[in-house]
DOTORLO-54398 format. One record per residue (C-alpha): x, y, z; chain. Coordinates in nm, 3 decimals, m for minus. Layout:
     east    north       up  bavex
        X        Y        Z      A
...
//
This chain:
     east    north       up  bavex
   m0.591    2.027   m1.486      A
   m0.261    1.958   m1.332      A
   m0.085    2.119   m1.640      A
   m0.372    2.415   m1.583      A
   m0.236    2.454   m1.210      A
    0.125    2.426   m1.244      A
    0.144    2.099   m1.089      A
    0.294    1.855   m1.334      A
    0.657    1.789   m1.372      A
    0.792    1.619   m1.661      A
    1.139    1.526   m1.780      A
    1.303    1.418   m2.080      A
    1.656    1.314   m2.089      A
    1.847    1.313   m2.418      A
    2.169    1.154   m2.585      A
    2.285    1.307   m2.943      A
    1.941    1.405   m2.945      A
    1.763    1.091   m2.854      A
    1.501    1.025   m2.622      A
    1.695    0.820   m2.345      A
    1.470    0.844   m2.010      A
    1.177    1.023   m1.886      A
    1.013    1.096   m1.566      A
    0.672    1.264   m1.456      A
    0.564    1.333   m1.116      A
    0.319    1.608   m0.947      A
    0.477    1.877   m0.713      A
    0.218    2.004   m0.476      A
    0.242    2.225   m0.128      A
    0.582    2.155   m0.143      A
    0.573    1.762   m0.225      A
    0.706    1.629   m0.471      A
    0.504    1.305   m0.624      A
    0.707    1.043   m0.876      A
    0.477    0.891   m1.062      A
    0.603    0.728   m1.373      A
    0.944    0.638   m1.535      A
    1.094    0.470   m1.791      A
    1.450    0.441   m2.082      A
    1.559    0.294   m2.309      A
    1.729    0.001   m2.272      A
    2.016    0.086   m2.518      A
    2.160    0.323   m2.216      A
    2.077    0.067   m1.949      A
    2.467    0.124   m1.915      A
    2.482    0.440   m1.855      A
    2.235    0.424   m1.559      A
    1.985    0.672   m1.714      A
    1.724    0.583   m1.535      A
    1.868    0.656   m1.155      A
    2.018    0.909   m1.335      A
    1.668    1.113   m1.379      A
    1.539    1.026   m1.133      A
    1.887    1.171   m0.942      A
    1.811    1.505   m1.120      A
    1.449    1.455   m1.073      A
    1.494    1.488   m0.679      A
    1.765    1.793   m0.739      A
    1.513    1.986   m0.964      A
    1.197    1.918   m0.680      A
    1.505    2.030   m0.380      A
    1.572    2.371   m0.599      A
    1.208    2.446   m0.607      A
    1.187    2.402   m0.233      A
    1.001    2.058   m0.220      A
    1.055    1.931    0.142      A
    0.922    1.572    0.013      A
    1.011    1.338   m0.263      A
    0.757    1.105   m0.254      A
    0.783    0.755   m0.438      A
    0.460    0.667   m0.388      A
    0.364    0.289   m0.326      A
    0.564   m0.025   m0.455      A
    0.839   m0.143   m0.325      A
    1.039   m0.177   m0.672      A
    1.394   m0.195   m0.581      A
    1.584    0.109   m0.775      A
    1.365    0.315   m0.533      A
    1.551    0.218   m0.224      A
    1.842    0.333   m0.371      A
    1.681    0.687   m0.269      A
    1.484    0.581    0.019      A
    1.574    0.449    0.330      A
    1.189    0.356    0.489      A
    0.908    0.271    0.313      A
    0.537    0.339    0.468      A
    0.260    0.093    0.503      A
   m0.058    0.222    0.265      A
   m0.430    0.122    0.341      A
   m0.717    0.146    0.100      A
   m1.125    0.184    0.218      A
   m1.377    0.097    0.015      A
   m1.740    0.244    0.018      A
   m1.990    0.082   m0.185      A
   m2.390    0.141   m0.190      A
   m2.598   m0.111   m0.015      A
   m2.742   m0.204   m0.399      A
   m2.687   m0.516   m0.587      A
   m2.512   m0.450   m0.846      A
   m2.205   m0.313   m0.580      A
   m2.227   m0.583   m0.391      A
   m2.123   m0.777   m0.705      A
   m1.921   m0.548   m0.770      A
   m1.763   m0.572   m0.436      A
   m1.718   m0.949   m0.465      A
   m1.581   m0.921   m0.787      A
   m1.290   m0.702   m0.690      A
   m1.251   m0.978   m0.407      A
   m1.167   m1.248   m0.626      A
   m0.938   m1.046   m0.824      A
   m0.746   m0.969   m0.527      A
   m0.767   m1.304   m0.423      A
   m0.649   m1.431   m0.799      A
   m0.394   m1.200   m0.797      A
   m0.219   m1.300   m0.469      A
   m0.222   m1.675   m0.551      A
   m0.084   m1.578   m0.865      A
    0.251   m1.394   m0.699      A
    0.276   m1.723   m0.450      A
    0.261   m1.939   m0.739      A
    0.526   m1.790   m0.961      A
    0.745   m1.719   m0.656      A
    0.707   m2.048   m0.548      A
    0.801   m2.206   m0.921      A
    1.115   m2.355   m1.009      A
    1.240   m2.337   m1.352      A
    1.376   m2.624   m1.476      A
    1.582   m2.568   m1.820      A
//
Protein backbone atom coordinates (compact mmCIF):
# COMPACT_ATOMS: atom_id res chain seq x y z
CA UNK A 1 0.00 0.00 0.00
CA UNK A 2 2.65 2.44 0.86
CA UNK A 3 4.78 1.16 -2.15
CA UNK A 4 1.15 1.47 -4.16
CA UNK A 5 1.02 5.30 -3.05
CA UNK A 6 4.46 6.43 -3.42
CA UNK A 7 5.07 6.67 0.14
CA UNK A 8 7.94 4.39 1.05
CA UNK A 9 11.52 5.38 1.00
CA UNK A 10 14.18 2.94 1.08
CA UNK A 11 17.96 3.08 0.93
CA UNK A 12 20.74 0.88 0.38
CA UNK A 13 24.24 1.94 0.81
CA UNK A 14 27.05 -0.02 -0.86
CA UNK A 15 30.95 -0.62 -0.60
CA UNK A 16 32.73 -2.59 -3.68
CA UNK A 17 29.36 -3.71 -4.11
CA UNK A 18 28.38 -4.80 -0.68
CA UNK A 19 25.45 -4.19 1.25
CA UNK A 20 26.88 -1.77 4.04
CA UNK A 21 23.68 0.17 5.58
CA UNK A 22 20.12 0.59 4.91
CA UNK A 23 17.39 2.84 5.87
CA UNK A 24 13.46 2.91 5.29
CA UNK A 25 11.17 5.54 6.30
CA UNK A 26 7.61 6.88 4.91
CA UNK A 27 7.47 10.44 3.34
CA UNK A 28 3.99 11.78 3.57
CA UNK A 29 2.41 15.57 3.09
CA UNK A 30 5.71 16.63 3.21
CA UNK A 31 7.05 14.53 6.36
CA UNK A 32 9.45 12.57 6.30
CA UNK A 33 9.09 9.31 8.78
CA UNK A 34 12.51 7.14 9.75
CA UNK A 35 11.50 4.08 10.58
CA UNK A 36 14.14 1.44 10.51
CA UNK A 37 18.00 1.20 10.17
CA UNK A 38 20.68 -0.89 10.35
CA UNK A 39 24.92 -1.92 8.88
CA UNK A 40 27.08 -3.88 9.05
CA UNK A 41 29.34 -3.87 11.61
CA UNK A 42 32.48 -4.43 9.40
CA UNK A 43 32.08 -0.47 8.42
CA UNK A 44 31.20 0.52 11.98
CA UNK A 45 34.42 2.65 11.11
CA UNK A 46 33.44 4.32 8.54
CA UNK A 47 30.29 5.70 10.30
CA UNK A 48 27.83 4.21 7.74
CA UNK A 49 25.16 4.30 9.64
CA UNK A 50 24.99 8.35 10.47
CA UNK A 51 26.19 8.35 7.24
CA UNK A 52 22.59 7.22 5.69
CA UNK A 53 20.87 8.44 7.70
CA UNK A 54 22.94 12.01 6.79
CA UNK A 55 21.88 11.36 3.13
CA UNK A 56 18.62 10.06 4.26
CA UNK A 57 17.62 13.66 5.63
CA UNK A 58 19.36 15.36 2.29
CA UNK A 59 17.28 13.10 -0.08
CA UNK A 60 13.70 13.90 2.18
CA UNK A 61 15.15 18.10 2.10
CA UNK A 62 15.48 17.74 -1.98
CA UNK A 63 12.02 16.39 -2.22
CA UNK A 64 10.73 19.28 -0.16
CA UNK A 65 10.02 17.41 3.19
CA UNK A 66 9.67 20.22 5.84
CA UNK A 67 9.96 17.33 8.64
CA UNK A 68 12.35 14.57 9.40
CA UNK A 69 10.73 12.77 11.85
CA UNK A 70 12.59 10.11 14.13
CA UNK A 71 9.78 8.87 15.55
CA UNK A 72 9.82 7.65 19.31
CA UNK A 73 12.96 6.33 21.28
CA UNK A 74 15.34 8.16 22.54
CA UNK A 75 18.39 5.98 21.07
CA UNK A 76 21.33 8.17 21.17
CA UNK A 77 22.78 8.41 17.37
CA UNK A 78 19.41 10.24 16.88
CA UNK A 79 20.34 13.27 18.85
CA UNK A 80 23.11 13.67 16.80
CA UNK A 81 20.29 15.08 14.30
CA UNK A 82 17.88 16.28 16.76
CA UNK A 83 18.05 18.81 19.18
CA UNK A 84 14.34 18.20 21.20
CA UNK A 85 12.65 15.24 21.55
CA UNK A 86 8.61 15.21 22.10
CA UNK A 87 6.72 13.47 24.80
CA UNK A 88 4.27 10.59 23.03
CA UNK A 89 0.98 9.31 24.73
CA UNK A 90 -0.87 6.16 23.83
CA UNK A 91 -5.03 5.57 24.54
CA UNK A 92 -6.37 2.50 24.76
CA UNK A 93 -10.07 1.51 23.92
CA UNK A 94 -11.16 -1.81 24.81
CA UNK A 95 -14.91 -3.33 24.78
CA UNK A 96 -16.62 -3.63 28.05
CA UNK A 97 -16.37 -7.77 27.39
CA UNK A 98 -14.34 -10.19 29.28
CA UNK A 99 -12.11 -11.40 27.33
CA UNK A 100 -10.63 -7.40 26.88
CA UNK A 101 -10.67 -6.86 30.13
CA UNK A 102 -8.13 -9.72 30.36
CA UNK A 103 -6.77 -8.62 27.77
CA UNK A 104 -6.38 -5.24 29.24
CA UNK A 105 -4.78 -6.60 32.41
CA UNK A 106 -2.58 -8.63 30.58
CA UNK A 107 -0.93 -5.83 28.67
CA UNK A 108 -0.70 -4.25 32.32
CA UNK A 109 1.56 -6.68 33.66
CA UNK A 110 3.69 -6.66 30.70
CA UNK A 111 4.20 -3.10 31.06
CA UNK A 112 4.65 -3.49 34.53
CA UNK A 113 7.32 -6.58 33.86
CA UNK A 114 8.92 -4.68 31.48
CA UNK A 115 9.71 -1.55 33.58
CA UNK A 116 11.05 -3.55 36.56
CA UNK A 117 13.04 -5.26 34.15
CA UNK A 118 14.96 -1.82 32.80
CA UNK A 119 15.33 -0.78 36.79
CA UNK A 120 16.78 -4.02 37.47
CA UNK A 121 19.45 -4.24 34.83
CA UNK A 122 20.20 -0.51 35.25
CA UNK A 123 20.47 -0.92 38.70
CA UNK A 124 23.01 -4.19 38.35
CA UNK A 125 26.55 -4.13 38.88
CA UNK A 126 28.75 -6.40 37.07
CA UNK A 127 31.22 -7.87 38.91
CA UNK A 128 34.04 -9.68 36.64
Amino acid sequence: MALDRGWLRLFVMTIDGRPAASLYGFCYDHTFYFFQSGFDPAFSKQSVGLLSMGLAIRSAIEEGAAEFDLLRGGEAYKFHWARESRELGCLELYPPCGRALLYKRARAVSRAAKTMARVLRKNMTIHE
